[in-house]
C-alpha positions as CSV (number, residue, x, y, z in Angstrom):
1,X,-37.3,19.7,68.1
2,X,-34.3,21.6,68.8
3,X,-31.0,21.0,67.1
4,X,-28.5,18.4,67.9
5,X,-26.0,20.7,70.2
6,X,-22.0,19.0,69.8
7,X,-19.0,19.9,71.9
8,X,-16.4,19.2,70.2
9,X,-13.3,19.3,71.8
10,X,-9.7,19.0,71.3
11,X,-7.6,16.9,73.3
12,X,-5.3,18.8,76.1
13,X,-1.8,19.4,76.2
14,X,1.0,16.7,75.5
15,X,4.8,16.9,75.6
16,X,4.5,16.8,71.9
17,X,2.6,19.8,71.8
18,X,5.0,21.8,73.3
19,X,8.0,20.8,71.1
20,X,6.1,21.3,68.2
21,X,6.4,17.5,67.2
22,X,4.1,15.6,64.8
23,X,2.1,13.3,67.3
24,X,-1.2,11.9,65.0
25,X,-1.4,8.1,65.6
26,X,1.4,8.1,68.3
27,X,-0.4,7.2,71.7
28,X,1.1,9.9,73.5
29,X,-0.5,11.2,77.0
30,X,-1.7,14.6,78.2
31,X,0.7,16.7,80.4
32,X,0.0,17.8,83.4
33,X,-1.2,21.2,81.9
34,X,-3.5,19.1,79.7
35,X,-5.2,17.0,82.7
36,X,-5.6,20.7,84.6
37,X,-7.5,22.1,81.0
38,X,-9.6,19.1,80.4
39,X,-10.3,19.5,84.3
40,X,-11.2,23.3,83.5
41,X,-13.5,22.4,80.7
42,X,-15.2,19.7,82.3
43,X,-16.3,21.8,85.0
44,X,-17.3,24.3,82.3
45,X,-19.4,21.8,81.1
46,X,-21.1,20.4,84.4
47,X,-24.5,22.4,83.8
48,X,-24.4,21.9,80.1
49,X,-27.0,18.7,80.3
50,X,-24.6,16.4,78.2
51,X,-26.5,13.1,77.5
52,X,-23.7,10.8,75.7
53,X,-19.6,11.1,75.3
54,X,-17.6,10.0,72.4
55,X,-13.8,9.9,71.2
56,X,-11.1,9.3,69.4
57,X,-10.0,5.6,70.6
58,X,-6.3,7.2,71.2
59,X,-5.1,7.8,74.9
60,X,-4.5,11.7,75.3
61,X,-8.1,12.1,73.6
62,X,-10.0,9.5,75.9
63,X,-8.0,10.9,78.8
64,X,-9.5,14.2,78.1
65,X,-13.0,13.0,77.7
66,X,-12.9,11.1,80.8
67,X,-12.1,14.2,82.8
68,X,-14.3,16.3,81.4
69,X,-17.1,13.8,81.3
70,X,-16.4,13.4,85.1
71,X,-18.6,15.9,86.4
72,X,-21.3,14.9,84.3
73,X,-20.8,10.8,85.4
74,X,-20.3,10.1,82.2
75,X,-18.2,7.2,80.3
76,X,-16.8,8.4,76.7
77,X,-17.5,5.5,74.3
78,X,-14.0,5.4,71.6
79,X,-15.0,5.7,67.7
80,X,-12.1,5.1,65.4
81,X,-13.1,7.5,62.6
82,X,-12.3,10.3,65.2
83,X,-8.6,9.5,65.4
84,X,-5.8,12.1,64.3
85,X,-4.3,12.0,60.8
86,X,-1.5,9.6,60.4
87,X,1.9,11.5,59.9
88,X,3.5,7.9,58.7
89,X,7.0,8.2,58.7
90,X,7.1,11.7,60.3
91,X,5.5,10.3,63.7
92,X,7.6,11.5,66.5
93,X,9.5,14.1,64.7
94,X,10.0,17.9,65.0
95,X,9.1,20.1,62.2
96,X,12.4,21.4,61.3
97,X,13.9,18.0,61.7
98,X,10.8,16.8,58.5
99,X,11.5,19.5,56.8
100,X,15.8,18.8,56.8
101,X,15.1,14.9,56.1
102,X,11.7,14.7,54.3
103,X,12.1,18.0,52.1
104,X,10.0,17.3,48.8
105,X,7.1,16.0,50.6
106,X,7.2,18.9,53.4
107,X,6.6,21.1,50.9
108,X,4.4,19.4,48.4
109,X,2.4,18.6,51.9
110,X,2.9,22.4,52.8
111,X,1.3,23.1,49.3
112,X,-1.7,21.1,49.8
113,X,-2.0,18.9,53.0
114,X,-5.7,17.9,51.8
115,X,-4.9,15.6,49.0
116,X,-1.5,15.1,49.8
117,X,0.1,12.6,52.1
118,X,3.8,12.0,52.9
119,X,4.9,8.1,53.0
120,X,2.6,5.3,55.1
121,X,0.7,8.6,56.0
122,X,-3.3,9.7,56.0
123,X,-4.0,12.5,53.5
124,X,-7.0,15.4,54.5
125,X,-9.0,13.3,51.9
126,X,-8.6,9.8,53.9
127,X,-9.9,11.6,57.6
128,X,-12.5,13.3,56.0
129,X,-13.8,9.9,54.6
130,X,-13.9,8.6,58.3
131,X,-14.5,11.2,60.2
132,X,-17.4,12.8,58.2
133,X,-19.8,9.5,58.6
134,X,-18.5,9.3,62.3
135,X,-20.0,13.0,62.8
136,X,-23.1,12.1,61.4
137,X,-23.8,8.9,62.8
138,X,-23.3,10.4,66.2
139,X,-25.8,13.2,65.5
140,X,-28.3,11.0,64.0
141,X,-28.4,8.8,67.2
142,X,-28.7,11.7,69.2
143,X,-31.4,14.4,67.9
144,X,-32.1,17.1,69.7
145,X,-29.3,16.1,72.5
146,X,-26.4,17.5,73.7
147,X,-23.2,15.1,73.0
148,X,-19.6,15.9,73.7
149,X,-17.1,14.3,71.1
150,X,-13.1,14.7,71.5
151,X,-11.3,14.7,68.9
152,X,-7.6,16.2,67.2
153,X,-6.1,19.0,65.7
154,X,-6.4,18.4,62.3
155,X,-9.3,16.0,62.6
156,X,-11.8,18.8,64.0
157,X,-10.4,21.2,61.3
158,X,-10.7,19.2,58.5
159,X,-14.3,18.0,59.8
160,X,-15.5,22.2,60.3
161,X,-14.2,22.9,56.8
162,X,-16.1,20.0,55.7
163,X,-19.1,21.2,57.5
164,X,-19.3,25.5,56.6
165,X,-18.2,24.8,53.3
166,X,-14.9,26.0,53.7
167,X,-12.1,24.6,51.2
168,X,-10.3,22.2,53.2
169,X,-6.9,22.0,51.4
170,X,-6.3,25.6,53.2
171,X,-7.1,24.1,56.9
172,X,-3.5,24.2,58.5
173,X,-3.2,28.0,57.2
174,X,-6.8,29.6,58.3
175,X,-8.1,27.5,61.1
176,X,-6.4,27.3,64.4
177,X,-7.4,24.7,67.6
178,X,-5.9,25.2,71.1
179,X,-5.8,22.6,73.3
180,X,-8.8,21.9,75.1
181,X,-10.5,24.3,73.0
182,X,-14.2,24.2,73.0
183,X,-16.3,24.3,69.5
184,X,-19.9,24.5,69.7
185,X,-21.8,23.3,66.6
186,X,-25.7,23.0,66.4
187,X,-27.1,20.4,63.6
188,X,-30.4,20.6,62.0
189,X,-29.9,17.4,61.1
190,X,-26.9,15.0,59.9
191,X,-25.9,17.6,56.7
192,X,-26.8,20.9,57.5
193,X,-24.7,22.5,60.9
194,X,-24.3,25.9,62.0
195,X,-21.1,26.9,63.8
196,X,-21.5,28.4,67.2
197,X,-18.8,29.0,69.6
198,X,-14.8,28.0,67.6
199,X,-11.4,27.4,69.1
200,X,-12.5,29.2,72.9
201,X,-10.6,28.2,75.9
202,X,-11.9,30.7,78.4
203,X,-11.7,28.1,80.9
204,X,-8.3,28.1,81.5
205,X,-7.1,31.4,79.3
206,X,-7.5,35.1,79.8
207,X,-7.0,35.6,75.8
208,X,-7.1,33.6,72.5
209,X,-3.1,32.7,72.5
210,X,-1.2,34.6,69.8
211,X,-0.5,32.6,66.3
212,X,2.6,30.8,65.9
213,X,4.4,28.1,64.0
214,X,2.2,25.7,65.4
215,X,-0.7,26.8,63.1
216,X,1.1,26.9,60.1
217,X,4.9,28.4,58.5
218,X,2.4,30.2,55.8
219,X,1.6,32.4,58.9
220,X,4.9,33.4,59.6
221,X,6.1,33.9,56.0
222,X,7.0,37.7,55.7
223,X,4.1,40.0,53.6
């Protein structure tokens, strides 16, 4: 049998994107540029035999997976452990305006974003503990299929550190995801996954985009 083949996919572009604002459980909807790179990706994807569609339950993700799963007729079907992490009281905010008001936690979450969370907030920990059993239910109930699943930033990097065996609590610093990226990952079964296509959005890019606040400020720290 040939391994379980997942798309994962990050939701497109939101107005929160581009102000660099922390948008996890806020229901916040895809831009225009995010309905025209879902739209690029899904027709990436027509000829890529996709049997079955899931996402996270919130709107800019099931947006996404509806456009892409268009060509393919298609419904995504919502699974909560695929949401974003909860930001709690930073919803909605910039990142210099969390870092001026919420100082102490920004940097204790700064330090270590897997086991720390900031007040009514989800910690790395808390998604992995969802999203990990979500992953593997889906890929047990499909074997040897081809499934697309759209997810969030931090969700898809905490679940691929999870999965290579990569320490999570450095996720923000060493793993980047565009929006609309595609990740390719092939499962031998529910543990064991191989890693074969990460953060590419060819469909609507000429280049990989340059690195930027938006991954993390440990980038842009001077060396």
């Amino acid at each position: 049998m040939p391994p379980t083949r997942i798309y994962l996919v990050r939701h497109g572009a939101t107005q929160l994107t581009a102000e660099d604002r922390f948008s996890g459980a806020a229901g916040v909807e895809l831009s225009d540029e995010g309905r025209q790179q879902a739209a690029l990706l899904g027709e990436r994807m027509r000829s890529a035999d996709i049997t079955a569609v899931y996402s996270s339950p919130l709107s800019r993700t099931m947006e996404t997976a509806r456009i892409i799963a268009k060509p393919c007729g298609l419904e995504p079907v919502p699974v909560d452990g695929l949401r974003e992490i909860s930001h709690g009281h930073w919803e909605g905010l910039t990142r210099r305006e969390v870092e001026e008001r919420f100082h102490d936690e920004y940097v204790a979450w700064e330090e270590d974003p897997f086991t720390f969370a900031p007040e009514g907030a989800e910690s790395g920990v808390a998604v992995l503990a969802r999203a990990l059993p979500a992953m593997r239910e889906i890929v047990t109930k499909h074997p040897g299929a081809r499934v697309l699943v759209v997810s969030h930033k931090a969700t898809i990097r905490i679940l691929l550190s999870s999965l290579l065996g990569i320490d999570a609590r450095g996720y923000r610093d060493r793993l980047d995801q565009a929006p609309a990226c595609l990740n390719v990952i092939d499962f031998r079964d529910p543990v064991h996954a191989r890693l074969m296509l990460f953060n590419d959005t060819s469909h609507y890019a000429e280049r990989p985009r340059v690195p930027t606040r938006h991954l993390s400020k440990w980038w842009d720290e001077p060396r």
